[in-house]
C-alpha positions as CSV (number, residue, x, y, z in Angstrom):
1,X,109.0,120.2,88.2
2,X,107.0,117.0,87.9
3,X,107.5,113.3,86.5
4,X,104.5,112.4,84.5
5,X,104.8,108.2,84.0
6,X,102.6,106.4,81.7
7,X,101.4,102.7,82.3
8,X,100.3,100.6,79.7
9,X,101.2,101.6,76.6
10,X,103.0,98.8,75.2
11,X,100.7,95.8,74.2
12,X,103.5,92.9,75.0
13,X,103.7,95.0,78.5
14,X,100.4,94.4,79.6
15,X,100.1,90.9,78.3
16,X,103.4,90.2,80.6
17,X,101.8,91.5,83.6
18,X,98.6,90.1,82.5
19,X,97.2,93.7,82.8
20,X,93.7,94.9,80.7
21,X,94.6,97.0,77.5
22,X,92.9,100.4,78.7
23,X,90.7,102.9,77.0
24,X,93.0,106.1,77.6
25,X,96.5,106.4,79.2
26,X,97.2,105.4,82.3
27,X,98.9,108.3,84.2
28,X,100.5,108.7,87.9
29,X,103.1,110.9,89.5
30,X,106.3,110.6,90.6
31,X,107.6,113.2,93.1
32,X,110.4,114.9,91.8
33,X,112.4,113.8,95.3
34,X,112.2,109.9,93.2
35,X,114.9,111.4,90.9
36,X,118.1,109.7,91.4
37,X,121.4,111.6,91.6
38,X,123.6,111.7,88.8
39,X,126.8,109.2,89.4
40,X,124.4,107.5,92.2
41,X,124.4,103.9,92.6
42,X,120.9,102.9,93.3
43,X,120.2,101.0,96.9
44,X,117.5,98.8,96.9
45,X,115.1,100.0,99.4
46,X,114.1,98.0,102.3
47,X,110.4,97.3,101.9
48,X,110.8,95.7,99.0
49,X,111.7,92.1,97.8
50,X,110.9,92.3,94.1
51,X,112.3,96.0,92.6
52,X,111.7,95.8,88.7
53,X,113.5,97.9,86.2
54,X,111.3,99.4,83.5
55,X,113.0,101.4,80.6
56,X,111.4,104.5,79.0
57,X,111.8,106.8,76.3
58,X,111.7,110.7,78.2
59,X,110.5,113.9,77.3
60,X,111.3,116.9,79.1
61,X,108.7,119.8,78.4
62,X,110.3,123.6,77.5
63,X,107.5,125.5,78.2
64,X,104.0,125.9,79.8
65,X,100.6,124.5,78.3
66,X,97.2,123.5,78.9
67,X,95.0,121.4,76.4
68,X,97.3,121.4,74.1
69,X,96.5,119.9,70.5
70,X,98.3,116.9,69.8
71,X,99.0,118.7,66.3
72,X,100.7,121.1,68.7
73,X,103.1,118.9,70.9
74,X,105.9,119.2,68.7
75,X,106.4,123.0,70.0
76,X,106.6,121.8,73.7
77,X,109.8,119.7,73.8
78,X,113.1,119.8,72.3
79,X,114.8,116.7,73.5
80,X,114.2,113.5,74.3
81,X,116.0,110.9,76.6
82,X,115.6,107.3,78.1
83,X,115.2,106.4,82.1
84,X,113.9,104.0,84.3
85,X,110.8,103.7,86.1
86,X,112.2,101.5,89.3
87,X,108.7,99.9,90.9
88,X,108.6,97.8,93.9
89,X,106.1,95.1,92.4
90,X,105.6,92.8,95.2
91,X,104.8,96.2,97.3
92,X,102.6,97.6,93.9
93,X,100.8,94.1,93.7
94,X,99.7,94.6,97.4
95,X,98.1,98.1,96.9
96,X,96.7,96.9,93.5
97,X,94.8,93.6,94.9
98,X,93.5,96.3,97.8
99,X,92.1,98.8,95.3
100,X,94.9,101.6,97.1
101,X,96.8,104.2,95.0
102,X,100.7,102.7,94.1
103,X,102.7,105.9,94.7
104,X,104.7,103.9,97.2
105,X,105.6,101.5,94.9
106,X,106.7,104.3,91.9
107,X,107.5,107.1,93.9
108,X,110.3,106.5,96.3
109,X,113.3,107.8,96.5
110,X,115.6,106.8,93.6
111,X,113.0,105.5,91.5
112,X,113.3,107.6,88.5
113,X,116.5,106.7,86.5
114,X,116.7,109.9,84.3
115,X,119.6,109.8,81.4
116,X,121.5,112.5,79.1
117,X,118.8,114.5,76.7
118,X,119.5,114.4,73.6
119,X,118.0,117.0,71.0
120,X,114.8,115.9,69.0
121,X,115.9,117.2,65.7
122,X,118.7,114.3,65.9
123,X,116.2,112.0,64.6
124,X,114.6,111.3,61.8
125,X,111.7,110.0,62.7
126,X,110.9,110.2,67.2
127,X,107.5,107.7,66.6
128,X,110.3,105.2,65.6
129,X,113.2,105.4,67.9
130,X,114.9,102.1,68.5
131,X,115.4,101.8,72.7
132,X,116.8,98.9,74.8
133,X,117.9,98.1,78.5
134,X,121.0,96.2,79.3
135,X,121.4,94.4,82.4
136,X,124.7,92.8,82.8
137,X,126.1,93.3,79.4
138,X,122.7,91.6,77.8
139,X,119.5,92.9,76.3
140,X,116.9,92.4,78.4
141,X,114.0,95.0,77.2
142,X,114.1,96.2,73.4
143,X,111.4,98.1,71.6
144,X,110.6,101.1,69.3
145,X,108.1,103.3,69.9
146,X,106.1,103.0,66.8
147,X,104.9,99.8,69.4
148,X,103.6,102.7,71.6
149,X,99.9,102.6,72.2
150,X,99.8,106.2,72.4
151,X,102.7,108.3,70.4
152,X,104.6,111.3,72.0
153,X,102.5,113.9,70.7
154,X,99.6,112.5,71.7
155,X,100.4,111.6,75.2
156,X,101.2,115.1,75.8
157,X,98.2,116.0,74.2
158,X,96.1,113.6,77.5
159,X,97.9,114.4,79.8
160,X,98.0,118.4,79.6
161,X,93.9,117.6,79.7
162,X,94.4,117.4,83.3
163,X,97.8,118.9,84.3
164,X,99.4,122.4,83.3
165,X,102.5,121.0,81.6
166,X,105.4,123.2,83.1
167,X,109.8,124.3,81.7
168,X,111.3,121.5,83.0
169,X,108.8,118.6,83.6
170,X,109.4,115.1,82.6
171,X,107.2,112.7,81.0
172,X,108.1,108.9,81.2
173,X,106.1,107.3,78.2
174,X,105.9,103.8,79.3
175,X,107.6,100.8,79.2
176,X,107.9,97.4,77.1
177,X,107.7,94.2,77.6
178,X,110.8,92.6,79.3
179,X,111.0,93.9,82.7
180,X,112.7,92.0,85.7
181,X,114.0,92.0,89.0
182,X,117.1,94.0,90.2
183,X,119.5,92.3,92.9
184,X,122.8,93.6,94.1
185,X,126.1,94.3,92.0
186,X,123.5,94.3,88.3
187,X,124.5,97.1,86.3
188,X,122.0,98.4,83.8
189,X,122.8,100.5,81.0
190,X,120.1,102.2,78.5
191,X,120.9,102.7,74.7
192,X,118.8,105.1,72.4
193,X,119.6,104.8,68.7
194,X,122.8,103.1,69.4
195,X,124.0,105.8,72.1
196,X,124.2,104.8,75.7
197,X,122.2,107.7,77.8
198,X,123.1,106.2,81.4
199,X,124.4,103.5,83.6
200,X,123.2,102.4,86.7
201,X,124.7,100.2,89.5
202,X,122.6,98.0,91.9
203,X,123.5,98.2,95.5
């Protein structure tokens, strides 16, 4: 099992972390050790100063493929869901400015909120699902994802350019504008289509 995470595909996302709008999708990997136990407060780590929530619509793959049509993608997932992408920015920034890889800063443990799935065919319409993140009892990210850059379909299309897609991975399909620092005793809480998928405390 794997956690695909895309970067960048919001426009208002980029502009806030005054990011260039790329070509293609930015992809990286979280280790599958970065998932956060169910029930689990999460502990902000250490090395960091400056841990960001970042909410994302999930999709969890149901079986194997390799350059897959975008045409196609609908027949590789059944459910979708809504997580966080927890980054350690100041830590990220640091590895950007030196040109290093960011796994660090994505890929430690706890750093991949994942919520209840629910199945596709609840919706009417998945390239316009209505998302938001609550920290505290107020909205603080809120977006659909007809804002995507890239759509569902088509980001699995990219991505299984380069990886076999696999039962049981996890893509995380970017995040909107809006995110923020974390500090102790927050409490997030993630709502797709009006239903809460999870709730998080900060520690």
């Amino acid at each position: 099992m794997k956690l695909i995470c895309i970067g960048r595909n919001y426009t208002e996302h980029i502009k806030e972390l005054e990011n260039e709008k790329p070509d293609n999708p930015v992809v990286f990997i979280k280790p599958d050790s970065a998932i956060l136990p169910k029930e689990q407060d999460f502990y902000i780590p250490e090395f960091s100063k400056e841990v960001h929530y970042e909410v994302e619509v999930l999709v969890k793959i149901k079986k194997v493929g390799k350059h897959i049509d975008a045409k196609f993608a609908p027949g590789y997932y059944d459910e979708v869901g809504l997580g966080i992408d927890f980054t350690a920015r100041d830590l990220q920034q640091k590895l950007k400015d030196k040109g290093l890889p960011w796994e660090k800063a994505k890929g430690f443990d706890g750093a991949a909120v994942i919520g209840e799935w629910l199945p596709k065919s609840n919706f009417q319409d998945l390239n316009n699902l209505h998302f938001s993140l609550q920290k505290n009892g107020e909205i603080v990210q809120e977006a659909s994802t007809a804002q995507m850059l890239w759509k569902l379909d088509d980001l699995i299309s990219y991505v299984s350019r380069f990886f076999t897609l696999k039962k049981g991975d996890i893509i995380f399909t970017g995040t909107p504008a809006g995110v923020g620092k974390i500090k102790p005793n927050d409490y997030l809480s993630g709502i797709l289509e009006g239903k809460e998928l999870f709730s998080v405390k900060i520690k």
